[in-house]
PQR file with spaces between the fields and no chain letter, atoms N, CA, C, O and H, PARSE charges and radii, in Angstrom:
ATOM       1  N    UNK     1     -70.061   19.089  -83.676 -0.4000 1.5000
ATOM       2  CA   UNK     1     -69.341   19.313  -84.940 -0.0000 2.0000
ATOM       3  C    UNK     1     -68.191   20.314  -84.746  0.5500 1.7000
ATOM       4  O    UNK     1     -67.055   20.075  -85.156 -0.5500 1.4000
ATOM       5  N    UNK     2     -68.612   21.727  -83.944 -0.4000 1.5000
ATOM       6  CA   UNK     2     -67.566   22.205  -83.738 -0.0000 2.0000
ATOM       7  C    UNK     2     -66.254   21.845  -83.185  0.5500 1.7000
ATOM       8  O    UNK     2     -65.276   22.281  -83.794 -0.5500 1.4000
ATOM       9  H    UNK     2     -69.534   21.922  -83.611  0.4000 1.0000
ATOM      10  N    UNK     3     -66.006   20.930  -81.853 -0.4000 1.5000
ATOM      11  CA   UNK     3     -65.049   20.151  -81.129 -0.0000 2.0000
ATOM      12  C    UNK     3     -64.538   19.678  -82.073  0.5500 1.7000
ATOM      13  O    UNK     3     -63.334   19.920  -82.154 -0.5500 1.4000
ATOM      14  H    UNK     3     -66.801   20.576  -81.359  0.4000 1.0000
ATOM      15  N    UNK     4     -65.134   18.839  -83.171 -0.4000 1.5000
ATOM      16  CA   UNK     4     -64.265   17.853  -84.495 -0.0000 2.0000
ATOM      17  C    UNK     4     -63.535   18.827  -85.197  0.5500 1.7000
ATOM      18  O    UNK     4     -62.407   18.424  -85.480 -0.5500 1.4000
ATOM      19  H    UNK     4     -66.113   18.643  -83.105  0.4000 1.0000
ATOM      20  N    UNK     5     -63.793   20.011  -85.592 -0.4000 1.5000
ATOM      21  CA   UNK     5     -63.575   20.787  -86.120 -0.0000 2.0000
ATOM      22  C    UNK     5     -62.498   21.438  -85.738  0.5500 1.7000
ATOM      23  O    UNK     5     -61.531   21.575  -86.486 -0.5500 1.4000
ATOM      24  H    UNK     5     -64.710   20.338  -85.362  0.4000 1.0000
ATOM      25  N    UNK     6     -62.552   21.953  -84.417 -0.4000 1.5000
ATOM      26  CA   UNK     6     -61.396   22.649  -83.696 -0.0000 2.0000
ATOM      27  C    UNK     6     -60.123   21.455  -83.307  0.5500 1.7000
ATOM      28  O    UNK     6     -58.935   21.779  -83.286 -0.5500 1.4000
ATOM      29  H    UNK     6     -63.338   21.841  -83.809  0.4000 1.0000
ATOM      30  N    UNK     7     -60.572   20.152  -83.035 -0.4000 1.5000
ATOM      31  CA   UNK     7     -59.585   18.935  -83.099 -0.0000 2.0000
ATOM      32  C    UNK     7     -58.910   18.746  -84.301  0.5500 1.7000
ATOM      33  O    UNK     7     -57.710   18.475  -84.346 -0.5500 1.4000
ATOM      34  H    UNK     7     -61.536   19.889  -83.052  0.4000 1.0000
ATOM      35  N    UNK     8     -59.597   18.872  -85.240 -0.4000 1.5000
ATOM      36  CA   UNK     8     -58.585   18.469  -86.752 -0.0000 2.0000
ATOM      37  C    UNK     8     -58.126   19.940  -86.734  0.5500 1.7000
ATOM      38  O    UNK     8     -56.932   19.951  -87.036 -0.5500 1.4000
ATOM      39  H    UNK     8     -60.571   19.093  -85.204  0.4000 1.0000
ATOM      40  N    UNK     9     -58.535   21.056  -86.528 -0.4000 1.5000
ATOM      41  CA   UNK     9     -57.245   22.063  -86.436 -0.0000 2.0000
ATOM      42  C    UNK     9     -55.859   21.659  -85.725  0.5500 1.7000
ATOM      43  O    UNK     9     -54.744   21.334  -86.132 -0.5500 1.4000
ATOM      44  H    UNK     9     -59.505   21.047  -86.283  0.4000 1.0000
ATOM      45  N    UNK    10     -56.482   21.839  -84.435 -0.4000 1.5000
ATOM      46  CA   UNK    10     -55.095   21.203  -83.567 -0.0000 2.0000
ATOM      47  C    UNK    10     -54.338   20.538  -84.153  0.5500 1.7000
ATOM      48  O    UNK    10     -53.318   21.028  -84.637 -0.5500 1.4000
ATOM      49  H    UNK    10     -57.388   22.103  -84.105  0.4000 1.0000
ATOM      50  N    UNK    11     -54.629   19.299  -84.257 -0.4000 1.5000
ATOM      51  CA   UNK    11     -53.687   17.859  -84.660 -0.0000 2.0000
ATOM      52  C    UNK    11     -52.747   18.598  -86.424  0.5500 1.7000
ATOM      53  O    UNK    11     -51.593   18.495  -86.841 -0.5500 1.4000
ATOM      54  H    UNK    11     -55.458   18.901  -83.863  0.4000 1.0000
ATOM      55  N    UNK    12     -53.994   19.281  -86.966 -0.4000 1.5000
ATOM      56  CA   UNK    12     -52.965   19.740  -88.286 -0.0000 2.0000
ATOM      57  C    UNK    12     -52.113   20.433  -87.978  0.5500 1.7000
ATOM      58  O    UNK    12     -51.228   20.650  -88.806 -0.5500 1.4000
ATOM      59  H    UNK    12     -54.931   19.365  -86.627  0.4000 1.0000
ATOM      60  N    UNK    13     -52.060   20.977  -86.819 -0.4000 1.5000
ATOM      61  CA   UNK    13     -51.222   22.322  -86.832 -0.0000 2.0000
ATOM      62  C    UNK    13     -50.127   21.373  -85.823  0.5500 1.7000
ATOM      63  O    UNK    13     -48.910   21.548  -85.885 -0.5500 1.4000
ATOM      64  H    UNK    13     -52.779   20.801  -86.147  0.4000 1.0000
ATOM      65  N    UNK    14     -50.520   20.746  -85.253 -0.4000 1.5000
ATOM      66  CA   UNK    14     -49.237   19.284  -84.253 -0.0000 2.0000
ATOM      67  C    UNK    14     -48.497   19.039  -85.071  0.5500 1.7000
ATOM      68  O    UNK    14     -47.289   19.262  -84.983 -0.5500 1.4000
ATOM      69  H    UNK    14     -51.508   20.604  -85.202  0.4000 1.0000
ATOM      70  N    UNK    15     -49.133   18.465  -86.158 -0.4000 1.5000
ATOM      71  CA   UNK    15     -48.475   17.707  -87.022 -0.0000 2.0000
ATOM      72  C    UNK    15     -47.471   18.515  -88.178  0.5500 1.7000
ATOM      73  O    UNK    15     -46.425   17.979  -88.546 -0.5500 1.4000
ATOM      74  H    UNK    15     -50.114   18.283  -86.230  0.4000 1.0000
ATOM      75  N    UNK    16     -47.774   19.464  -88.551 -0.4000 1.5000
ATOM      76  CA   UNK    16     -47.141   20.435  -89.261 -0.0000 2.0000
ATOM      77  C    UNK    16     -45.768   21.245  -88.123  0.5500 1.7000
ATOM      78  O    UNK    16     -44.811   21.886  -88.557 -0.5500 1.4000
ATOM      79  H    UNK    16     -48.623   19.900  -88.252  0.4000 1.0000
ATOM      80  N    UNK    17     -45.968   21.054  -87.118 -0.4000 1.5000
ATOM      81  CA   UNK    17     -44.645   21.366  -86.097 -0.0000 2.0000
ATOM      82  C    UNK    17     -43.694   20.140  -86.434  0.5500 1.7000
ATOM      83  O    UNK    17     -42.679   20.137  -87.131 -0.5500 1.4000
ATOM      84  H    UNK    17     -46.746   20.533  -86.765  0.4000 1.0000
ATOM      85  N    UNK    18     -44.426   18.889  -85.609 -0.4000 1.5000
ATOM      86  CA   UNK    18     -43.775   18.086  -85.932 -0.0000 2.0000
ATOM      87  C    UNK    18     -42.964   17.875  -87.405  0.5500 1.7000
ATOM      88  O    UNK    18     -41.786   17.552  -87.248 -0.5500 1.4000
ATOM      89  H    UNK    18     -45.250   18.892  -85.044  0.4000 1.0000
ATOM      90  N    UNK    19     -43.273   17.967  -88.383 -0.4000 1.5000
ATOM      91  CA   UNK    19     -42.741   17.560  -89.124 -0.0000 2.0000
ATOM      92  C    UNK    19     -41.648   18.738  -89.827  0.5500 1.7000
ATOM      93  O    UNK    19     -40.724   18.463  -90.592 -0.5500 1.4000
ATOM      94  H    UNK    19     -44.230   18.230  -88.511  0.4000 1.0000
ATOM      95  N    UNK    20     -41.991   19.969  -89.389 -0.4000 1.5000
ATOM      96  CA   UNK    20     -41.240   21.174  -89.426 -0.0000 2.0000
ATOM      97  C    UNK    20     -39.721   21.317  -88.800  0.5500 1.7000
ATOM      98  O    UNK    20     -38.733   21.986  -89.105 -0.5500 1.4000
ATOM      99  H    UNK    20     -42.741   20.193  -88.767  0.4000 1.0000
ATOM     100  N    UNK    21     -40.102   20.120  -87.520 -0.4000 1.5000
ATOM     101  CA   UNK    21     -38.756   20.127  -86.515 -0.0000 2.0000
ATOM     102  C    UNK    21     -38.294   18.912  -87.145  0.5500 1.7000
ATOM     103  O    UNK    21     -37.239   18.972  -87.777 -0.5500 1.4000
ATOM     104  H    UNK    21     -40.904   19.577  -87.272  0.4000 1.0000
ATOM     105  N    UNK    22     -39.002   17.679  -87.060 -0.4000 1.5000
ATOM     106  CA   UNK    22     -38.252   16.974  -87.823 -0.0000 2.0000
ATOM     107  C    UNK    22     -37.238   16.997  -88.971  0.5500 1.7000
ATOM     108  O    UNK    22     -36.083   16.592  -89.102 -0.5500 1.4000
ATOM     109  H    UNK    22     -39.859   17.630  -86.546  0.4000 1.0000
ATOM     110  N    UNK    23     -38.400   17.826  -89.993 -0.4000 1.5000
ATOM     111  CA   UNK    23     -37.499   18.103  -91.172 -0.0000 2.0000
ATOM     112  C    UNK    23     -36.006   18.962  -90.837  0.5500 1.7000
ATOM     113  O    UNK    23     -34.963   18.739  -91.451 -0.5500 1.4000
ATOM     114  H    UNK    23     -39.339   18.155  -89.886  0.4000 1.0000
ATOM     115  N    UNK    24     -36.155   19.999  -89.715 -0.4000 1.5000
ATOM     116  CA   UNK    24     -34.751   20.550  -89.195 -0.0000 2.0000
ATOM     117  C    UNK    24     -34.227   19.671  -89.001  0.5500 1.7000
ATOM     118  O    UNK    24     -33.455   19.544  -89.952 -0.5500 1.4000
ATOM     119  H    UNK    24     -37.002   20.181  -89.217  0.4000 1.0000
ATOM     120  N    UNK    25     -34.055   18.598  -88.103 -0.4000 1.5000
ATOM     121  CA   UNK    25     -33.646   17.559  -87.375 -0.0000 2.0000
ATOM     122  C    UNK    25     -32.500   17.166  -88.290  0.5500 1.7000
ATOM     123  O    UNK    25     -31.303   17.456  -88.288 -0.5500 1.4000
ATOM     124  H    UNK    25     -34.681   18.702  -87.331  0.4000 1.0000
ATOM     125  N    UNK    26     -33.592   16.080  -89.415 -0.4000 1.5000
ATOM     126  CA   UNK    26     -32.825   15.739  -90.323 -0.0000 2.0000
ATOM     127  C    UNK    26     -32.082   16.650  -91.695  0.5500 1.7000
ATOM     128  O    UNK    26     -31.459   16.262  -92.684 -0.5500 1.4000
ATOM     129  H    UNK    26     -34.564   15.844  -89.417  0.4000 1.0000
ATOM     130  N    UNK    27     -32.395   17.711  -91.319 -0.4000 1.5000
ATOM     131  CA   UNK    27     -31.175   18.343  -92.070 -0.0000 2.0000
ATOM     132  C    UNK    27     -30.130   18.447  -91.199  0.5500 1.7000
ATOM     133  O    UNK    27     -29.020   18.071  -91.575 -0.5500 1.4000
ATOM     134  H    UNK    27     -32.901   18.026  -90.516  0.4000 1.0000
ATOM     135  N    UNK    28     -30.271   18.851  -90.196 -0.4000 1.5000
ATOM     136  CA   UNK    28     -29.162   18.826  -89.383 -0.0000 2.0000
ATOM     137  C    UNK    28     -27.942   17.925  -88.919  0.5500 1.7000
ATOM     138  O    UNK    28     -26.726   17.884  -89.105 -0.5500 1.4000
ATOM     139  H    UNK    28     -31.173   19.156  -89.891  0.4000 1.0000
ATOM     140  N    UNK    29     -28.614   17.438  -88.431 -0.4000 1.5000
ATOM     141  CA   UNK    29     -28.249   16.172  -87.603 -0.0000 2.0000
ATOM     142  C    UNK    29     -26.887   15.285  -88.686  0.5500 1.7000
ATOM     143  O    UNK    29     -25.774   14.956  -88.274 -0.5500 1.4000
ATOM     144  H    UNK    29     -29.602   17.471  -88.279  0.4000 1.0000
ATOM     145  N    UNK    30     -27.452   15.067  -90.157 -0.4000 1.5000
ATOM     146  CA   UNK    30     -26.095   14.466  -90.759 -0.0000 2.0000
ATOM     147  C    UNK    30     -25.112   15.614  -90.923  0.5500 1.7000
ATOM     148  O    UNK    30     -24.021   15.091  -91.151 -0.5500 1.4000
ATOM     149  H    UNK    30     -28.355   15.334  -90.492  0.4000 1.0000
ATOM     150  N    UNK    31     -24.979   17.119  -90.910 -0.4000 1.5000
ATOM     151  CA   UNK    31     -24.344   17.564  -91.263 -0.0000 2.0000
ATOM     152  C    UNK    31     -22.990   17.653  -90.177  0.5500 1.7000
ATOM     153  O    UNK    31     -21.806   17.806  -90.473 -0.5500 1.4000
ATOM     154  H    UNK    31     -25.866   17.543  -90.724  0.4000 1.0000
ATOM     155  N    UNK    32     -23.731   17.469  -88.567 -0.4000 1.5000
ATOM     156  CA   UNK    32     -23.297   17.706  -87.594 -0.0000 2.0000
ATOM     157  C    UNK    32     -22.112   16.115  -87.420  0.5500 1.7000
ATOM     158  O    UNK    32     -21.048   16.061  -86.802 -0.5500 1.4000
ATOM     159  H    UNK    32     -24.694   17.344  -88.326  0.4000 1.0000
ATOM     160  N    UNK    33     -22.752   15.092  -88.146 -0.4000 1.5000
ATOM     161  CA   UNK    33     -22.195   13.697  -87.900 -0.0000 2.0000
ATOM     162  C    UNK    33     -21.030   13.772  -89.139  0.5500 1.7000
ATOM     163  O    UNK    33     -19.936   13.213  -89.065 -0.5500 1.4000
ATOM     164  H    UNK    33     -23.615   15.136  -88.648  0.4000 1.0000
ATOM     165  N    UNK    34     -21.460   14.517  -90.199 -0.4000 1.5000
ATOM     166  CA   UNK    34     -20.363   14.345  -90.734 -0.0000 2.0000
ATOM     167  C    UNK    34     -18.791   15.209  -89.661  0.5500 1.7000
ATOM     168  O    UNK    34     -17.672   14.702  -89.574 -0.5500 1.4000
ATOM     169  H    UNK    34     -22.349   14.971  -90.260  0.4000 1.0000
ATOM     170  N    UNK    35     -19.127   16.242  -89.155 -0.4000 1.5000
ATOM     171  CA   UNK    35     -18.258   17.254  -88.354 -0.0000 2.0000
ATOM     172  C    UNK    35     -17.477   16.190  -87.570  0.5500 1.7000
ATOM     173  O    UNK    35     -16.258   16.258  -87.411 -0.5500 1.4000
ATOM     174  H    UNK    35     -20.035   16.654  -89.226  0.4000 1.0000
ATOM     175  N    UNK    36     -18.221   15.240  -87.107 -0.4000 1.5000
ATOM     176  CA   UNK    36     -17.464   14.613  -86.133 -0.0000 2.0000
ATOM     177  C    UNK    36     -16.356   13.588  -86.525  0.5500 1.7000
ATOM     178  O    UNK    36     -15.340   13.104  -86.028 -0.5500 1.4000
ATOM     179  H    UNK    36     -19.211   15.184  -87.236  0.4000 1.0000
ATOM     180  N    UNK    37     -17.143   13.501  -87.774 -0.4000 1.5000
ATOM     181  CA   UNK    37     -15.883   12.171  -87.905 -0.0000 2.0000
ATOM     182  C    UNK    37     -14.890   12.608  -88.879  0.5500 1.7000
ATOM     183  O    UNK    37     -14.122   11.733  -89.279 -0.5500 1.4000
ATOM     184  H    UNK    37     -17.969   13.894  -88.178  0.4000 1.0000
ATOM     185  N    UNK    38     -14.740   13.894  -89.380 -0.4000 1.5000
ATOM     186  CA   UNK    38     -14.013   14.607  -90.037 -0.0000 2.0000
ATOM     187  C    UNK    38     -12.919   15.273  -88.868  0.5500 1.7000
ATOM     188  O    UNK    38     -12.037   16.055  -89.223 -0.5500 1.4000
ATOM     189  H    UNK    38     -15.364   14.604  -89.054  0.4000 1.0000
């Protein structure tokens, strides 16, 4: 039980990066595309 336990920590805390960088990503990323074609 503990291993399951300490696994769904992990993966929440993966997944909460992930989507932390992502969410940078896509803020970013159009602001930078608009730069270019301006």
């Amino acid at each position: 039980m503990k291993e399951l336990i300490a696994a769904n920590d992990f993966l929440e805390r993966r997944l909460e990066e992930l989507a932390s960088s992502g969410y940078a990503l896509g803020r970013l990323l159009p602001r930078d595309r608009k730069d270019w074609y301006d």
